[in-house]
BAGU-766909 format. One record per atom (N, C-alpha, C): x negated, y negated, z negated; residue in one letter. Coordinates in pm, whole numbers, plus 50000, padded with zeros to 5 digits. Last residue first. Example, Ala and Ser with C-alpha at 12.3 -4.5 7.8 and 13.67 -1.06 7.14 Angstrom:
2
487155022549292S;486335010649286S;487104999749213S;486815056949220A;487705045049220A;486805033049220A;
END
This chain:
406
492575165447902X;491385165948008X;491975174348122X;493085174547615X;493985167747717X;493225159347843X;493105209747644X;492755198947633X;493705187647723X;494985246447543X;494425232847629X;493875220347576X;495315266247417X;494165262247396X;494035250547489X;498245267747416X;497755272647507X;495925270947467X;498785250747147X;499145261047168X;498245272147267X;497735227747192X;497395233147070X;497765248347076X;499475219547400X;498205222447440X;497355229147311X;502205215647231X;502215229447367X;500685226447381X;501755197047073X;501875212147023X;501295219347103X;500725177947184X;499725181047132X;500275196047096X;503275178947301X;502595175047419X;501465180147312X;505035162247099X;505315176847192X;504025185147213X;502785154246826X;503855149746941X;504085167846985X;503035165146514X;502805162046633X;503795161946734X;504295133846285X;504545150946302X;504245153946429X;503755113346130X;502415124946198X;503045139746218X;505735101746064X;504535093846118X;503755098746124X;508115114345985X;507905103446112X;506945095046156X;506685130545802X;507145135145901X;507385124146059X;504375118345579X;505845118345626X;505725117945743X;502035119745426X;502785108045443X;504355106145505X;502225147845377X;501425138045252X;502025126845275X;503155162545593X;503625164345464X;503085153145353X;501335148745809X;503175150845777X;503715151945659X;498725156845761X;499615141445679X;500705141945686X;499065184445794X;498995180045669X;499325166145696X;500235179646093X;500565183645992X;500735182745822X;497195168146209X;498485159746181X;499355163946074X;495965190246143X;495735178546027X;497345168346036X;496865210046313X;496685214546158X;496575202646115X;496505194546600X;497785196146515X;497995203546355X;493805193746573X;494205185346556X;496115183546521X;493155223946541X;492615210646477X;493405202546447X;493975228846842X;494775232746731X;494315228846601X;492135204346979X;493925199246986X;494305213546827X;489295202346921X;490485206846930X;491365205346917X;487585174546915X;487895185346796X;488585191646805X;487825168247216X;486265176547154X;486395181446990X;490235162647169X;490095170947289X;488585177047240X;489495137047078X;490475145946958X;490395158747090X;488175120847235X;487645127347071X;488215137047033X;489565121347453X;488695126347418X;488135136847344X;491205105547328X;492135115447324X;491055128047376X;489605078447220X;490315087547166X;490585104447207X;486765084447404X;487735075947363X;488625085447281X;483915090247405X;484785087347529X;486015084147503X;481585086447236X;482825095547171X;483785092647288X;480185063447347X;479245078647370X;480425085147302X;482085042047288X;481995048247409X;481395057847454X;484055032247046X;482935040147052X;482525048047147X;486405010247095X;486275026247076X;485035033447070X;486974988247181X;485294988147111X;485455003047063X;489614982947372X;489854983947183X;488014987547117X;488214979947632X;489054969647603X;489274970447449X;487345004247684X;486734992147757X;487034980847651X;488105023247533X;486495023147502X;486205006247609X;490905022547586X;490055023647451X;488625018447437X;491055023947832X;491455014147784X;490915012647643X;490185051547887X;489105036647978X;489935027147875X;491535065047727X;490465063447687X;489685051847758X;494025060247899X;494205054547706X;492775057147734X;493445073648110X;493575060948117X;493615055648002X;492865099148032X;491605096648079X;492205081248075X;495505111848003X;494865106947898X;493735096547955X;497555098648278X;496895106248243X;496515098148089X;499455074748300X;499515088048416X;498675098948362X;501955067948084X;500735062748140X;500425080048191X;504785071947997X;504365057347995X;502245052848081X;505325096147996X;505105092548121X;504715078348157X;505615108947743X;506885099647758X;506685096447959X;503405120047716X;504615129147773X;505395121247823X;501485096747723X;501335104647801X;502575117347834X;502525091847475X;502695080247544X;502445086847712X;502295109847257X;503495105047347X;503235098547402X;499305108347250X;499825120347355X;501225121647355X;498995084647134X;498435087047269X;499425093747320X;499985090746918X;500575078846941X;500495084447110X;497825105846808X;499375113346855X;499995106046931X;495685091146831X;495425102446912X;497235106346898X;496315073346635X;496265069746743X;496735080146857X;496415087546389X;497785076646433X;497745077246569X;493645101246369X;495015107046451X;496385101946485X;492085077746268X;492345082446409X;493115090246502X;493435077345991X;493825061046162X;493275067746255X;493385099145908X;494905092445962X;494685079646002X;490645101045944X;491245107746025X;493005104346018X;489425082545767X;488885084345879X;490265088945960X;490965081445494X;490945072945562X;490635073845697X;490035110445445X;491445108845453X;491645096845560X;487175102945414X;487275115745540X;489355111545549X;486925095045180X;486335085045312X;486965089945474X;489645096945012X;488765099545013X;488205089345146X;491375080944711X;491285081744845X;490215087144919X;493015082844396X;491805079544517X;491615083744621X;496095060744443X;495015073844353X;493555071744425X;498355041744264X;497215041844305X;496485055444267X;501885047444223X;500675051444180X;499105047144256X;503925025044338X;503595037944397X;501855037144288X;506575007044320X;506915020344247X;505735030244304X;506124985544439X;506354995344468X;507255007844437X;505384971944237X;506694964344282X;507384977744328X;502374982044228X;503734982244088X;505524978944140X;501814972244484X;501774991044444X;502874991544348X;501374947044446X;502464950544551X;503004970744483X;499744939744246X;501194939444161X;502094943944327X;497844955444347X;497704960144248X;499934958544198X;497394935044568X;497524945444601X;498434960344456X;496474913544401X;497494909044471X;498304926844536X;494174921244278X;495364919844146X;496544924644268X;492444927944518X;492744937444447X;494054936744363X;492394897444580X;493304904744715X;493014920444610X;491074887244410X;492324881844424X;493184891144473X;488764896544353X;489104905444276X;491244897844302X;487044902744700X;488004892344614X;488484898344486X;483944907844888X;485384913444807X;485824903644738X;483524886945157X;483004889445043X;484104898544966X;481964881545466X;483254883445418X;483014891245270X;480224848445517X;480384863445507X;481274866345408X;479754820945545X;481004830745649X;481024845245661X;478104807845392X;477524813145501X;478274825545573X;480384794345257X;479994787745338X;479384797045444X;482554822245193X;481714814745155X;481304803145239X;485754842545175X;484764837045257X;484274825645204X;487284872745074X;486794854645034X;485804851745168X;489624892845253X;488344891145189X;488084876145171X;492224891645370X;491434903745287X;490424900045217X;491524858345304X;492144866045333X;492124877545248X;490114826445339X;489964837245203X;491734845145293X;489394804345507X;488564805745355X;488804821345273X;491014799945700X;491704792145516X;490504798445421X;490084815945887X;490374794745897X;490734794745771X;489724839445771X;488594831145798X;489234816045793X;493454838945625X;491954850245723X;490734841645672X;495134831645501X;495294830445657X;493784838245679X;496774826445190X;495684831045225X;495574840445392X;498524815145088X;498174806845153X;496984816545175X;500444832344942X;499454832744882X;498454819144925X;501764843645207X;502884832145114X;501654827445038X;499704857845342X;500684845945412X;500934834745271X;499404877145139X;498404871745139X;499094859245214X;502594890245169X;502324883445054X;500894873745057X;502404895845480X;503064884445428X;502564880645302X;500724916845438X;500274901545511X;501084898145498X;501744939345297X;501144931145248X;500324916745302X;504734950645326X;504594936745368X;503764931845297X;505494974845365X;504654977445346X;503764959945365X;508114974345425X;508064972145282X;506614972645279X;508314981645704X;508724968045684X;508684965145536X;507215007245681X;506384993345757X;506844984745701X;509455017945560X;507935021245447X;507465005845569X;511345019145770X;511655011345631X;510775012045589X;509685009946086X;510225018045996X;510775016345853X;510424985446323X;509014993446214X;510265001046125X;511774973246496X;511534982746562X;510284991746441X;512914949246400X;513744958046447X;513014970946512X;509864938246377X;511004940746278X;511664950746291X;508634923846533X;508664931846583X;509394941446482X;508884899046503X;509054896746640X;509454914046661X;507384897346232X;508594895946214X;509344899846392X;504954906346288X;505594917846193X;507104916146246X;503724883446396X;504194895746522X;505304909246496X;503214867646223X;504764861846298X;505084877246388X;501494879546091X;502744883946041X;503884876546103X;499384880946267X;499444883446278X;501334890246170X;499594844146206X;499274854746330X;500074867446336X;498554850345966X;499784839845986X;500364847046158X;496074859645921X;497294864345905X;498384862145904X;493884857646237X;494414847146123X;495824856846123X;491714871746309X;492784871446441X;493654858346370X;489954876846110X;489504868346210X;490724867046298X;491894892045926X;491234877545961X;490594872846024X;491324915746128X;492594906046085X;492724894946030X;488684925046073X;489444916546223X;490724913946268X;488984931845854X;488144919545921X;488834914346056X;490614948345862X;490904944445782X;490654930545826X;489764970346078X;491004964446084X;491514951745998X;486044964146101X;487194971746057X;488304963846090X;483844965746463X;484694954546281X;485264967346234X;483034980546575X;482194970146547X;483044963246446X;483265016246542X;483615004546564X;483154989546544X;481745040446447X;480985030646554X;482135019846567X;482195049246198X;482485058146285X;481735054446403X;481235025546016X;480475040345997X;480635047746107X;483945013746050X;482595011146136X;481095020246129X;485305032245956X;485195027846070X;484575021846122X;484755027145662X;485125040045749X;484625040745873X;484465005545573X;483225010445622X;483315018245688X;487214992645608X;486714986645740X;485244993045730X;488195013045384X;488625012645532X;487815006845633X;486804998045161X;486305011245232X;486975015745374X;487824974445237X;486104973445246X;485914989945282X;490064974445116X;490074969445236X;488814970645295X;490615005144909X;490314986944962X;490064985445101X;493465029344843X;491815025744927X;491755006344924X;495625036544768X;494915029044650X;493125031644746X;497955031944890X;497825048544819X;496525046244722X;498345007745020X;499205005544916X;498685020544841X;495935013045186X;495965003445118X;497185004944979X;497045032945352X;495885036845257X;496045025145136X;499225017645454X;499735026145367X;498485029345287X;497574999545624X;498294991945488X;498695005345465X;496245020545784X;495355012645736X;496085005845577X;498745029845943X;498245037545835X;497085027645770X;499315007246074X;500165006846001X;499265019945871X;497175002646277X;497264992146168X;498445002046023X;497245028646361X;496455024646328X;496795012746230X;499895019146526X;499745030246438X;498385031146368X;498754993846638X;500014993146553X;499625005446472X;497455007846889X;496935002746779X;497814995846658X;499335022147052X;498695027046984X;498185023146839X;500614993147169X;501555005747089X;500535014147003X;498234980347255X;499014976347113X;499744986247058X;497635003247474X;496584998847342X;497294987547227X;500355004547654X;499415016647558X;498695006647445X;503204989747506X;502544993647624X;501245004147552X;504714974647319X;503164972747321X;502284979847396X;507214998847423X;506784989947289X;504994988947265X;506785005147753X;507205007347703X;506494998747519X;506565005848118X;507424999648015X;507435006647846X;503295019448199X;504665019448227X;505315014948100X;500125009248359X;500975012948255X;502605018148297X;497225007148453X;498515009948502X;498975014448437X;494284991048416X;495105003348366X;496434999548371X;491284972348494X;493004976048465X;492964989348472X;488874955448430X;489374969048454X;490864970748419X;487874926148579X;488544934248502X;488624946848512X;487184908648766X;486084913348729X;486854923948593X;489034896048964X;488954886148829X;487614896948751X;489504913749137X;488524904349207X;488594890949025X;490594931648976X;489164937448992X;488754922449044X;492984922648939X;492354923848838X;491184926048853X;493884920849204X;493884908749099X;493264907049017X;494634947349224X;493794943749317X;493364929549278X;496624950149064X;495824958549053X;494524951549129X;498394933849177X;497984931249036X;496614940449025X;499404943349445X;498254932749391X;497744928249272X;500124970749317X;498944967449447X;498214957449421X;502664958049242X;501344967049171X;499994967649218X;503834948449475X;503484939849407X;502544947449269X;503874968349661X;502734962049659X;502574951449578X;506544985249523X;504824988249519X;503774980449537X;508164960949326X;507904967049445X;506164973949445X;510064969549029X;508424962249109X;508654966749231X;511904979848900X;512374976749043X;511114971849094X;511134991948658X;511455002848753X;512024994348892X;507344979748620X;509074981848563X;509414988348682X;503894984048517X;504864984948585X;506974987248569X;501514965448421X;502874969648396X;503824972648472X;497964965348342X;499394957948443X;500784970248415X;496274954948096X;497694965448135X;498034961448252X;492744950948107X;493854943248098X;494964955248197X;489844943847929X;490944952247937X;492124943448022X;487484926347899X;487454933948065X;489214939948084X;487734896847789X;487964911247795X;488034914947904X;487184872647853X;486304877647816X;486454892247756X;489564853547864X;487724854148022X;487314865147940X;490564860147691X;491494868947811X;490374865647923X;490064869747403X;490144862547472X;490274866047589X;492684887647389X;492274876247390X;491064880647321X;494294902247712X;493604909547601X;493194893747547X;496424906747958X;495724903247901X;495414902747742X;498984917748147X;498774925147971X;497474919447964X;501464915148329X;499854917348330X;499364913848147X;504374931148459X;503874928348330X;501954927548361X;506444920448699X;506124932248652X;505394924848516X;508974909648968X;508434913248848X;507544921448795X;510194915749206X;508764909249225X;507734905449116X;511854928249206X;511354935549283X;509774926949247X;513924910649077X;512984918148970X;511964927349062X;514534880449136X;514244891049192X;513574902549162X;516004866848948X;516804868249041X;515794879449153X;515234875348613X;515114869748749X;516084875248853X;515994886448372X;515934869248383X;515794867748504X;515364914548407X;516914913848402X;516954893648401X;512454912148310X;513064915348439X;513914910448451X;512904913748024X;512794902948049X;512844903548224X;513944939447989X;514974931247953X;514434915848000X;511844956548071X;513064953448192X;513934944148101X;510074948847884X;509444937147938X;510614938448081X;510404938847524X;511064949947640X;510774941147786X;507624921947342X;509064925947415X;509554939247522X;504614931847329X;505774934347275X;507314937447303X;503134914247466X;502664918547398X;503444931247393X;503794890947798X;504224897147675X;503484908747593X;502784876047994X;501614887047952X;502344891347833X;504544884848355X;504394882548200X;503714889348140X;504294878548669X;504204882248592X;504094879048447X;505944868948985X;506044863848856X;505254875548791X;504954861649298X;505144876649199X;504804862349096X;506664852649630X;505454847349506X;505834864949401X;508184857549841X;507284862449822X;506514862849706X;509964837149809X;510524852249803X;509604862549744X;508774809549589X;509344817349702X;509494832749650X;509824792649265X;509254803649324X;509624803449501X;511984785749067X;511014778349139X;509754781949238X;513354805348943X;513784799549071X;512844785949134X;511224816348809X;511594823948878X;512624813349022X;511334792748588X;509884796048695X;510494805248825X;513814803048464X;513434790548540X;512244784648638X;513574828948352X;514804819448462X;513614808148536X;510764825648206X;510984832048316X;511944828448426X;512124806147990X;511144803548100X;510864812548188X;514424823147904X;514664810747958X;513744805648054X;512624847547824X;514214847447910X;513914836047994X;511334833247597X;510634838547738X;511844840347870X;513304824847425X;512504815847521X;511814820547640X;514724852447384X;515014843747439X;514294829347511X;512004861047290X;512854866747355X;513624856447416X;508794850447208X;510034848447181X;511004852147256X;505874847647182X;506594861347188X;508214854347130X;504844820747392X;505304826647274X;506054835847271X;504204820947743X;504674813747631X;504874825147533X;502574828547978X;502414832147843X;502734827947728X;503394841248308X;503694835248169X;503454840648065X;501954828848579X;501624842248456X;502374835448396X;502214834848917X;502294835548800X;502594836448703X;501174834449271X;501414847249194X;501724831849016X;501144815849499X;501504829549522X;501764842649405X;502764781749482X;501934794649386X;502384806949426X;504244760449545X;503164768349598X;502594781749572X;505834755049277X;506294761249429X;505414767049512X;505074749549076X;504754763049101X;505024767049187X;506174724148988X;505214720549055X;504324734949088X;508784729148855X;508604725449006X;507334726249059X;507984727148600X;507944741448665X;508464739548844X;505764696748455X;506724704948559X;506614720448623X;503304685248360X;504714693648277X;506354695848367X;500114701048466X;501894694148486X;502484701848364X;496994701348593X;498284704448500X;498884694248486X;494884718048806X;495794707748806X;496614712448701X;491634732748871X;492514729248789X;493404719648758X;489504729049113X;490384734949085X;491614735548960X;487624708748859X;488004703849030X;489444715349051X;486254731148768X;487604720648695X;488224713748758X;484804740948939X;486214748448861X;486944741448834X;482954720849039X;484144725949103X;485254735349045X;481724714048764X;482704711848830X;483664712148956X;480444736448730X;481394735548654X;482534723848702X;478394733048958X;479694744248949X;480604744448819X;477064717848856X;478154710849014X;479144722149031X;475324729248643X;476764717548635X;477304712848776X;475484765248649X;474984748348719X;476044738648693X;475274785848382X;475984779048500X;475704765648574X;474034795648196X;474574806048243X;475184798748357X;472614777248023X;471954778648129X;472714788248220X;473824768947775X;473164782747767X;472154780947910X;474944746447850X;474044750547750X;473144755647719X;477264758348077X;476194751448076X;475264746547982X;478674774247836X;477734779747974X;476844773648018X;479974751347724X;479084761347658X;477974768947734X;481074736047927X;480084731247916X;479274740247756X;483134759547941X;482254755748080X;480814749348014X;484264751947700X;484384765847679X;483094762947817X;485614724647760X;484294724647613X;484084746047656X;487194726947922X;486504719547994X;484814726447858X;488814741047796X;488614744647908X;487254744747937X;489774721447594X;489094731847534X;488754739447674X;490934702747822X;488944700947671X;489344716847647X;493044713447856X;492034709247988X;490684709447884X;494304715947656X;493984729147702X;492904724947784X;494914687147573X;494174695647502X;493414709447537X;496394678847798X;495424679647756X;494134684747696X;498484697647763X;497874698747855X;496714693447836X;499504687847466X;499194698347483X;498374703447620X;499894661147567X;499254663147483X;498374680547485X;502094664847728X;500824660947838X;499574660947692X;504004692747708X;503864678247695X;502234675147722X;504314720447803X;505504710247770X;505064697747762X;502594732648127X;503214727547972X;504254721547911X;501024748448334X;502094741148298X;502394740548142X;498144747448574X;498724752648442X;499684742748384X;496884763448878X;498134750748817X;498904756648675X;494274770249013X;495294772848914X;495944758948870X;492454780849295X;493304771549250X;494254772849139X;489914810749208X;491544803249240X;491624790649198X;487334818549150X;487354809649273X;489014807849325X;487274833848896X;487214841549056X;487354833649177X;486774810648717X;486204820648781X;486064826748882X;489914807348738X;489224794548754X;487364804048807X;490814829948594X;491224830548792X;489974816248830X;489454827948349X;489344840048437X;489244837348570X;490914801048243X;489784800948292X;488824817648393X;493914812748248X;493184803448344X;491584796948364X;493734829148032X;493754836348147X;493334822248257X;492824809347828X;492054818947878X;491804829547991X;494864794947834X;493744788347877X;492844799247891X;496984812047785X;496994808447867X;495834802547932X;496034819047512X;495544829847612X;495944824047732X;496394796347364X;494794801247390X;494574810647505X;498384773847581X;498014780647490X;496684789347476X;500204768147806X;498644763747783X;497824763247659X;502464783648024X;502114780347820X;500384780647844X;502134794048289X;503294787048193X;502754788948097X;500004791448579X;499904797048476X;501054787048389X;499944801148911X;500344788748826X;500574797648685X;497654801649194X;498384807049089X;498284794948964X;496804809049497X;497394798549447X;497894805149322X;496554834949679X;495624825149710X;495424808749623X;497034864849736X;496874856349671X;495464844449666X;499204883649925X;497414877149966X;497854871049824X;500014916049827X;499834907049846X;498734891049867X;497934951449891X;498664939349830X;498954925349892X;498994976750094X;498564964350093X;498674957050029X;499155012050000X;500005000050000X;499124987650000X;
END
């Protein structure tokens, strides 16, 4: 299938990842037209644009006549009229359902026949945001990673009316932007958020069963990850990351949605790194320090609880965040949401710092045996509960046959 030419693209919300996906195409030598609500905010995106180029030039990584021909390429408006030209774009306004609705409508009829709308939604149901245009043939989902110049990962999404070559060109979009894509299919956070959720979520249950936040993030970086979950939740800021709790509510379990210890650090005023003190304190020289704050704070969630603190081992912690994943995986692969394992692992090891001599999850769990790996799920079935490690299908029947998921 031929993709579409692209030659013009207009980016909606000039936000971090908007400015980030527009400095990418600004890269690959596109004209980008980035839209906003108010000329403040455009502003602002143009400097931090403009301040992100003249880092490069610093370094020496870029000639200043080529920074400015990028920026030369860059026009912003607070008009969705002004996308008429535009062969392909992105929206990245705020995970908000209905606003996204609304700005999709409305980009969508500012469009030709030909142009392709895509959305970098996280989260949402991305055929309910389809169902906003008048041509969903021309819809689909591009799944940037933040910072979005600077992850290789990125989903493209496919819904059930895309037209083929509008996959084609996303696909083909992504390599001349220097990316690795992975072809997805519709479904909650698509592969590497859907996955990594399960991961986050066993991380706060260790937490409330009586592990710290320090032995979780040694776990794992002991394993080869370059942060833990904890850290690099403050660094993402927990304000952040508990507007996503609430966006995504209707869809966590009753233990997730009680398991609300970033809200309490939230209400606490305690936001990650920008406020000084999250999971962990932070000093002047910005190293992340234990708190005896975030122990009491944890201490009176367990009591509220009703749940005993016990001890935890290093090996417990290890393997229910890696088998969250690895099951997570192998529905996501029955469900048909992605064509093979081998694609969760390029997405793992490119795009989530998966530990790339361990080839990625489903890999990993393929080099400890799948009947392994359904004996442990098991046991956490019973330790944590059935709806959150009982194996998938798909790990039974290959646990069964001796298969891999290779």
């Amino acid at each position: 299938t031929e993709p579409r030419p692209v030659e013009r693209v207009g980016i909606v919300g000039p936000g971090t990842m908007g400015r980030g996906i527009a400095v990418a195409m600004l890269d690959a030598g596109l004209p980008v037209t980035l839209v906003g609500r108010s000329a403040t905010a455009l502003d602002k995106a143009r400097a931090a644009i403009a301040k992100s180029y003249n880092g490069l030039l610093r370094r020496g990584t870029i000639a200043a006549d080529e920074v400015d021909r990028r920026l030369a390429r860059l026009t912003t408006t607070e008009a969705v009229a002004d996308l008429a030209g535009a062969d392909l774009v992105v929206e990245t306004i705020s995970e908000d359902r209905d606003a996204k609705r609304a700005a999709i409508a409305a980009i969508d009829a500012a469009l030709s026949d030909r142009a392709i709308l895509v959305t970098n939604t996280s989260f949402l149901d991305i055929e309910d945001l389809a169902s906003a245009t008048s041509r969903p043939q021309n819809f689909a989902g591009m799944h940037f990673f933040n910072p979005a110049n600077l992850m290789r990962l990125v989903e493209n999404v496919r819904t059930r009316a895309a037209a083929p070559d509008v996959l084609a060109t996303l696909m083909a979009l992504s390599r001349r932007l220097g990316k690795l894509a992975v072809l997805v299919g519709p479904s909650e956070g698509f592969v590497a958020n859907r996955m990594l959720s399960k991961r986050t979520r066993e991380a706060l249950f260790l937490l409330e069963d009586g592990a710290t936040p320090r032995q979780v993030d040694r776990v794992l970086t002991d394993f080869g990850f370059p942060v833990g979950p904890f850290a690099l939740a403050d660094m993402a800021g927990l304000d952040v990351l508990a507007a996503t709790r609430v966006a995504r509510a209707a869809s966590l379990s009753a233990r997730e949605r009680a398991a609300d210890i970033i809200e309490t650090l939230v209400a606490a005023g305690r936001l990650g790194r920008k406020s000084g003190a999250g999971y962990y304190a932070y000093g002047e020289d910005g190293k992340a320090a234990d708190d005896p704050a975030t122990a009491e704070l944890l201490k009176r969630h367990r009591a509220r609880r009703g749940i005993v603190a016990r001890s935890v081992s290093d090996a417990e912690v290890l393997e229910r965040c890696l088998l969250a994943l690895v099951n997570e995986g192998a529905k996501l692969v029955g469900e048909g949401a992605v064509d093979r394992a081998s694609d969760i692992d390029v997405a793992w090891t490119s795009g989530l710092a998966f530990p790339a001599h361990l080839g990625g999850p489903m890999f990993w769990a393929s080099e400890m045996g799948l009947s392994k790996v359904a004996e442990r799920l098991d046991h956490y079935a019973g330790l944590v509960g059935d709806e959150f490690f009982a194996p998938a299908p798909l790990v039974r029947r290959l646990a069964a046959t001796g298969g891999t998921f290779q």
